[in-house]
N, C-alpha and C positions, 0 to 999 in steps of 0.2 A: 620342584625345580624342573622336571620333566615336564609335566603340567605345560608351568608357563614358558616351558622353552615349544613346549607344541600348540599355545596358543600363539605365543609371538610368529610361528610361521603358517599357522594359519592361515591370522591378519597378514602376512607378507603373500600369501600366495591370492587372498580376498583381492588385496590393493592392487598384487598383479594382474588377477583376472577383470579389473575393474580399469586400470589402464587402460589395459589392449584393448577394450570395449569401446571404449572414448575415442582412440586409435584408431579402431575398427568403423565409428560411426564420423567421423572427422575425415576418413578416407573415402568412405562413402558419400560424403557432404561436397570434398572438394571436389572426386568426378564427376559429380553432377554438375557442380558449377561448371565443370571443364567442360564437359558435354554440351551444355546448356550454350556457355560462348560456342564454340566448337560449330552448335547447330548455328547460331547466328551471324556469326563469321561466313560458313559454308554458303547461306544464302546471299549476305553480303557482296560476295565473289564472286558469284556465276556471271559471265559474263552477258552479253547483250544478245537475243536469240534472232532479232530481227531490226532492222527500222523501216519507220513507215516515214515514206517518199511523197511527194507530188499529193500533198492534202488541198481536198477542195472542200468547201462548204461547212457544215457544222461534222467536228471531229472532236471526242475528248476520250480523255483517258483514266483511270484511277490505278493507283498502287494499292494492291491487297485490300482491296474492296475500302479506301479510305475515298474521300469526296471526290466526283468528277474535277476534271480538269480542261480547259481545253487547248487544244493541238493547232500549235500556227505554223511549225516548221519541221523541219524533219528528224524525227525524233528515234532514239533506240530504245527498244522496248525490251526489258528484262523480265525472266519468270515473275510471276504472280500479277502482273499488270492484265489490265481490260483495257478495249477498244470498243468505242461504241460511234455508229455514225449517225445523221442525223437523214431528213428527209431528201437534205439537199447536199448529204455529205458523200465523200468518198477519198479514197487515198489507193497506194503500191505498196505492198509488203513486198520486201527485199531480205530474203533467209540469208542469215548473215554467215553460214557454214555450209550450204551449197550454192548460194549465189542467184536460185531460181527467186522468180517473183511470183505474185498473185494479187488480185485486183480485186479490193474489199470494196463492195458496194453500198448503197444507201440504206435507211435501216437495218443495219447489222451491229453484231455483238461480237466480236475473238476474246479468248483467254490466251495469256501466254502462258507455256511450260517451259521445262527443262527440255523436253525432246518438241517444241515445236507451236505450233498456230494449231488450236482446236478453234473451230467456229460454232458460235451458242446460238447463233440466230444469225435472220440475211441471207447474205449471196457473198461468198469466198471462190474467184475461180481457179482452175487446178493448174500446179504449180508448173511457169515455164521458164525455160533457161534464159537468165540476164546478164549475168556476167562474173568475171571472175573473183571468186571468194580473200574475200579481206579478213576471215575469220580468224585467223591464226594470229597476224595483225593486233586483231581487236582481244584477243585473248592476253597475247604477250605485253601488251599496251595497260590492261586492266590488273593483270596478276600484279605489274610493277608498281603503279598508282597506289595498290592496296596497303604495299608499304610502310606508305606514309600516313596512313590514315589513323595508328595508335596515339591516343592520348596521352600527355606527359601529364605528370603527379603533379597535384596543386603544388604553386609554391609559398613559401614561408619567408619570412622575415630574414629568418638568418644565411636563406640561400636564391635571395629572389634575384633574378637573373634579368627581369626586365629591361637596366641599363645598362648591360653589360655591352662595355663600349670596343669589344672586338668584332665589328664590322664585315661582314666577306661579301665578298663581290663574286658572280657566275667568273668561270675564268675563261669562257669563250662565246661570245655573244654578236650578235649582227644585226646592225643597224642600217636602217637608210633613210630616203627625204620622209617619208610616210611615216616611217616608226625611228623617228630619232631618238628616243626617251634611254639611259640607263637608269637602272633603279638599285637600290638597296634598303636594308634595312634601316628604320630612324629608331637609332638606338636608346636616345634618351630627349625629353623634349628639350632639354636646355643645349644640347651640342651643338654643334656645327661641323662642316663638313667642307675639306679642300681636295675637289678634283684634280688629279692630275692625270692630263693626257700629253703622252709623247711629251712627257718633261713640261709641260707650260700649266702653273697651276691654276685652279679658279675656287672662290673661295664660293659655299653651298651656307645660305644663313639655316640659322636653326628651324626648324617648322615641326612647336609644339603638339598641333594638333593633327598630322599627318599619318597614316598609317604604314607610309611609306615614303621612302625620300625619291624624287622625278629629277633628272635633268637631261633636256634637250641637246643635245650635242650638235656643231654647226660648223660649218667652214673648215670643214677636212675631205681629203681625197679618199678618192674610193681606194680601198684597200685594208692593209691590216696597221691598228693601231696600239700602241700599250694606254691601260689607264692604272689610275688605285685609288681608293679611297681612304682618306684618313680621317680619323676626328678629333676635334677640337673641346674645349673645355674654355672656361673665361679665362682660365691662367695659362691654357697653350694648350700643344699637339697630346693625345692621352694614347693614342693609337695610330701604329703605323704596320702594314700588313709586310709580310715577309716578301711573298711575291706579287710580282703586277701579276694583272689580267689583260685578256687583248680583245679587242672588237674590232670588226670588219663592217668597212663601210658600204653598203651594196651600191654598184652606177645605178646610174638610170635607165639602162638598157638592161640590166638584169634584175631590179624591181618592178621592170615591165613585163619581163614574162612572167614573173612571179606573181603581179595581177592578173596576167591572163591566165596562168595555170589554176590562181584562186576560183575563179568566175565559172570554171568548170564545174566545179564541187556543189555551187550552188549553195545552199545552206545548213548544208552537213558539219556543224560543232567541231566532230571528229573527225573527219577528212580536211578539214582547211587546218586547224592546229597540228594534225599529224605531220602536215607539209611544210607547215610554218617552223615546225620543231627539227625538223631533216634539216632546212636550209639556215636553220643557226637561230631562227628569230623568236630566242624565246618571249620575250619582251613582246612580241606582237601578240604571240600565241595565249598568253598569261591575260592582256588584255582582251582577248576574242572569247576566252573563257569566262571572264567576269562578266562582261556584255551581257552571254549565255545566261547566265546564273541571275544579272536582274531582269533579264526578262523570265524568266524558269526558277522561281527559287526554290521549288517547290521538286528538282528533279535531282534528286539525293544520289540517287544510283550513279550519275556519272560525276558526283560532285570530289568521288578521288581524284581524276585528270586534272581540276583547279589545287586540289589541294599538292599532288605533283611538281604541278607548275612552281607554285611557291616554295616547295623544295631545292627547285632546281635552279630558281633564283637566290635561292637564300634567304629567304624570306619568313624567315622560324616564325615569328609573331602574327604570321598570318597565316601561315601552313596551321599552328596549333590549334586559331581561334576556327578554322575552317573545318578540322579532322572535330572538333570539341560539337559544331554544329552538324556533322554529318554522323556522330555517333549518336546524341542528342536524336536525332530522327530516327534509328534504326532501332533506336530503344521503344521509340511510340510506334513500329508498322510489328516489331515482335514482339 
């Protein structure tokens, strides 16, 4: 009886020691994985160390030594990137956390780091004061972007959310003659969609293949307006939002400066969107971004700001498909 009351705990102290083990190697398994994200997350993050201004002639770039690319406008350059120019290349690096620049010349090579421009080859000249640092900016700009970048879990049959016909609209947005467009989500292809602005409705037909619903807004004063969106089914109304949203109509005297403050910035992604997003227009900003991206599909690192966008318009179906391609790549440069 002794015996087997001192074999039975034996076995129970065996079984315990062989738990904890499992335990022990399971604990071990997941910090790595955590680490592992953790390390590719951290790179993901870092913000932008530099951009390169005023490019002339042959310019390209590579991420993490993957294929050249080449450089047609002005571009922010995050650690692990290369620069290389050509015979008849050259461009301005503008340090984006002191503001000094430097003038990369023709057959040249830069690395980017975390602390800065090393030069491999060429001519780098030494760094002079340009102008006041956007850095902080572009940090606070990119921490929030990153947000939105997590993937949501496949879905399933029994909880697919696809059409789900609760609708939302930005609840404060600005329009003018240039960028008249509101948008929303096209919830399901078969719905439809009745606008209503300042109480006068208009009815939005279904548009099965859309990846997003567009309507041009016309023949209203400048100022601040209510709208909502609701949606339709073949048997009627299936959704109607609790609160309106408002848009502000910009004059024409203040879309004028607003071209003229653009024109300033030149071709800087980030500075014209950044200003577009100050002055309400997200709808412009959203489009200035996708521009970006088919011309650049290939430029991952700033492709949170687009996926933001679509955040901020509500635009889930396309914030998902955009964070699913930008994690998608970060998988093949780590």
């Amino acid at each position: 009886m002794v015996d087997n009351l001192q074999v039975e705990k034996s076995g129970q102290i065996i079984e315990g020691e062989i738990v904890m083990k499992l335990k022990t190697i399971g604990i071990v398994v997941m910090t790595a994985s955590l680490l592992l994200g953790l390390s590719q997350t951290t790179i993901a993050r870092e913000p932008p160390v530099a951009k390169l201004v005023h490019i002339e002639g042959q310019v390209e770039y590579t991420r993490n030594d993957k294929r050249w690319n080449p450089v047609r406008r002005t571009k922010y350059l995050f650690p692990g990137y290369k620069i290389k120019t050509g015979a008849d290349g050259s461009g301005k690096l503008i340090n984006q956390q002191t503001g000094e620049s430097q003038e990369l010349g023709s057959n040249s090579e830069i690395e980017v780091t975390v602390d800065g421009i090393l030069l491999v080859a060429g001519n780098l000249t030494e760094p002079q004061s340009e102008s006041v640092s956007v850095f902080q900016s572009l940090i606070n700009k990119f921490a929030k972007a990153q947000r939105y970048t997590t993937v949501r879990r496949s879905l399933t049959s029994s909880d697919d959310k696809v059409c789900d016909n609760k609708v939302r609209t930005i609840r404060n947005v600005s329009l003018s003659t240039a960028h008249p467009d509101l948008v929303w989500r096209n919830a399901c292809p078969e719905f439809s969609y009745r606008l209503i602005i300042d109480g006068n409705a208009t009815e939005v037909s279904a548009q099965s293949t859309s990846e997003m619903i567009r309507y041009s807004v016309s023949g209203v004063k400048p100022g601040e307006h209510s709208y909502r969106v609701e949606v339709l089914d073949r048997d009627g109304t299936v959704y109607i939002p609790r609160k309106e949203s408002k848009f502000v109509w910009v004059s024409r005297k203040d879309e004028k400066e607003m071209v003229a403050a653009l024109d300033t910035l030149s071709d800087d992604v980030f500075m014209q969107t950044n200003y577009l997003e100050e002055k309400g227009m997200y709808v412009a900003a959203m489009d200035a971004y996708r521009d970006y991206f088919g011309e650049n599909p290939d430029d991952n690192d700033m492709r949170p700001l687009l996926i933001q966008s679509y955040n901020d318009l509500k635009l889930t179906n396309l914030k998902q498909s955009e964070a699913r391609l930008y994690n998608a790549a970060l998988e093949e440069d780590y």
